[in-house]
C-alpha positions as CSV (number, residue, x, y, z in Angstrom):
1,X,200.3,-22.1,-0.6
2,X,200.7,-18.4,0.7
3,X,199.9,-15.1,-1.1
4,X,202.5,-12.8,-2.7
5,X,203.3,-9.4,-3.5
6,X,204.0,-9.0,-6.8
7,X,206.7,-5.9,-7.9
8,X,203.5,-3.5,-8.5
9,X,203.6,-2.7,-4.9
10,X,207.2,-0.9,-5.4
11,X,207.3,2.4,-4.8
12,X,203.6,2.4,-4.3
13,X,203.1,0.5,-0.6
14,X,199.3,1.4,-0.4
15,X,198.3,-0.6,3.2
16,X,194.3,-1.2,2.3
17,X,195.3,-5.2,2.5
18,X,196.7,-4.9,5.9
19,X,193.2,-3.6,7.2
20,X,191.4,-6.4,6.3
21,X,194.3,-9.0,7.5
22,X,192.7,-11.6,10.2
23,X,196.8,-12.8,10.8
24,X,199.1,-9.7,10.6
25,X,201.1,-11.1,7.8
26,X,202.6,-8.0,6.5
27,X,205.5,-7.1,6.7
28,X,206.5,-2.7,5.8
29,X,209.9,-2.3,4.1
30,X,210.9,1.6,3.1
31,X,209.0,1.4,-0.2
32,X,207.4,-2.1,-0.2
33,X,205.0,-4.6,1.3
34,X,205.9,-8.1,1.6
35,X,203.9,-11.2,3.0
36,X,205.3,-13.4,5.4
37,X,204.9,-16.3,3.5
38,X,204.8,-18.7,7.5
39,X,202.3,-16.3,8.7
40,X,200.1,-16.3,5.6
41,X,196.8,-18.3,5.8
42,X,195.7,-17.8,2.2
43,X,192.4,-16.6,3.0
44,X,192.8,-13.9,0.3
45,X,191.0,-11.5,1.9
46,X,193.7,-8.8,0.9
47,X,193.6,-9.2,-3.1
48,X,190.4,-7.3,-3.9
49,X,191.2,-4.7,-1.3
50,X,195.1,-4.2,-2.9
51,X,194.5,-0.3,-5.0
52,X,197.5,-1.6,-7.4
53,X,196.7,-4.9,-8.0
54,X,199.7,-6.2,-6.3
55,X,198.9,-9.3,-4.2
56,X,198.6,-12.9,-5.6
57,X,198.0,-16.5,-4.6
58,X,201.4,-18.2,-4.9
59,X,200.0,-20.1,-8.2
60,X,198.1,-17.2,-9.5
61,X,201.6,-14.8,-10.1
62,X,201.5,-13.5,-13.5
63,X,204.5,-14.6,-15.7
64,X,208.0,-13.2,-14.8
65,X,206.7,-12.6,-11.4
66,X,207.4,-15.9,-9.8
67,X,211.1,-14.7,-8.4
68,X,208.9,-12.8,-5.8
69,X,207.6,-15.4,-4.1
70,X,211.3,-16.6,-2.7
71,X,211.7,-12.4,-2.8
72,X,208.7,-12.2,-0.1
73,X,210.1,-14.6,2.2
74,X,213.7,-13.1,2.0
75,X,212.0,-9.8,2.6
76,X,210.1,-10.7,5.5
77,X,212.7,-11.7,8.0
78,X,214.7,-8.9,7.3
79,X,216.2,-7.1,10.3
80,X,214.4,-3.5,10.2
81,X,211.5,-5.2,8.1
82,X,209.0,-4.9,10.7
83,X,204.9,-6.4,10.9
84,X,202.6,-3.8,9.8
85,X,199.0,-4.2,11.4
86,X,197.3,-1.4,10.9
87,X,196.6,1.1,7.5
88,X,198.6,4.0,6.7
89,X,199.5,6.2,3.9
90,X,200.8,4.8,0.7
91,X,204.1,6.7,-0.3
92,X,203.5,10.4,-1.7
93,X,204.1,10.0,-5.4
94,X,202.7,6.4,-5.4
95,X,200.1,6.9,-8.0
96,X,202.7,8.1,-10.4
97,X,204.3,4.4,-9.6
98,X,201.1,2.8,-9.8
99,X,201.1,0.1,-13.2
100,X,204.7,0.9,-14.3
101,X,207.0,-2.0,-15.1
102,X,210.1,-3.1,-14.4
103,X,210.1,-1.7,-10.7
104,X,212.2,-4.5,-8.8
105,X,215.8,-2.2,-9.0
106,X,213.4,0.4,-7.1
107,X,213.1,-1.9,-4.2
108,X,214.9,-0.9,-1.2
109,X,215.9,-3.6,1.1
């Protein structure tokens, strides 16, 4: 099993979980995070440390959220989709974002 970000991140991309990464398995889109589900080592180190409560184990996705997990993998081998490995800002008005649903047409691949 790997770890996921769930569609909370959208729009938000707060990088606390990518501090506390022992494997690098982030991976920064323009307004998303995404785990690279073959670098993943589901320590789960990066849930509690994730601001908008955004990051799952594979089995643990809420409902209607499971479509990320094949989402995450797309995502992560995406040419301009690049590792992320250390923190950095989260996007200006992501606090606004933070909690609202039905994000996923805000993704921007």
């Amino acid at each position: 099993m790997t770890h996921v970000v769930s569609e909370n991140c959208i729009r938000c991309k707060y990088t606390d979980c990518v501090d506390v990464c022992p494997v690098d398995c982030f991976i920064e889109g323009p307004n998303f995070l995404t785990i690279d589900p073959d670098e993943c080592i589901d320590c789960a180190v990066c849930i509690p440390e994730c601001p908008a409560n955004a990051i799952y184990a594979e089995e643990d996705l809420p409902p209607g959220q499971e479509h990320m997990i094949a989402l995450n993998a797309e995502l992560a081998k995406l040419p301009g989709w690049k590792p992320l490995t250390k923190r950095k800002a989260s996007l200006p008005d992501a606090d606004e974002w933070n909690g609202k649903d039905g994000k996923l047409a805000e993704l921007i691949r």
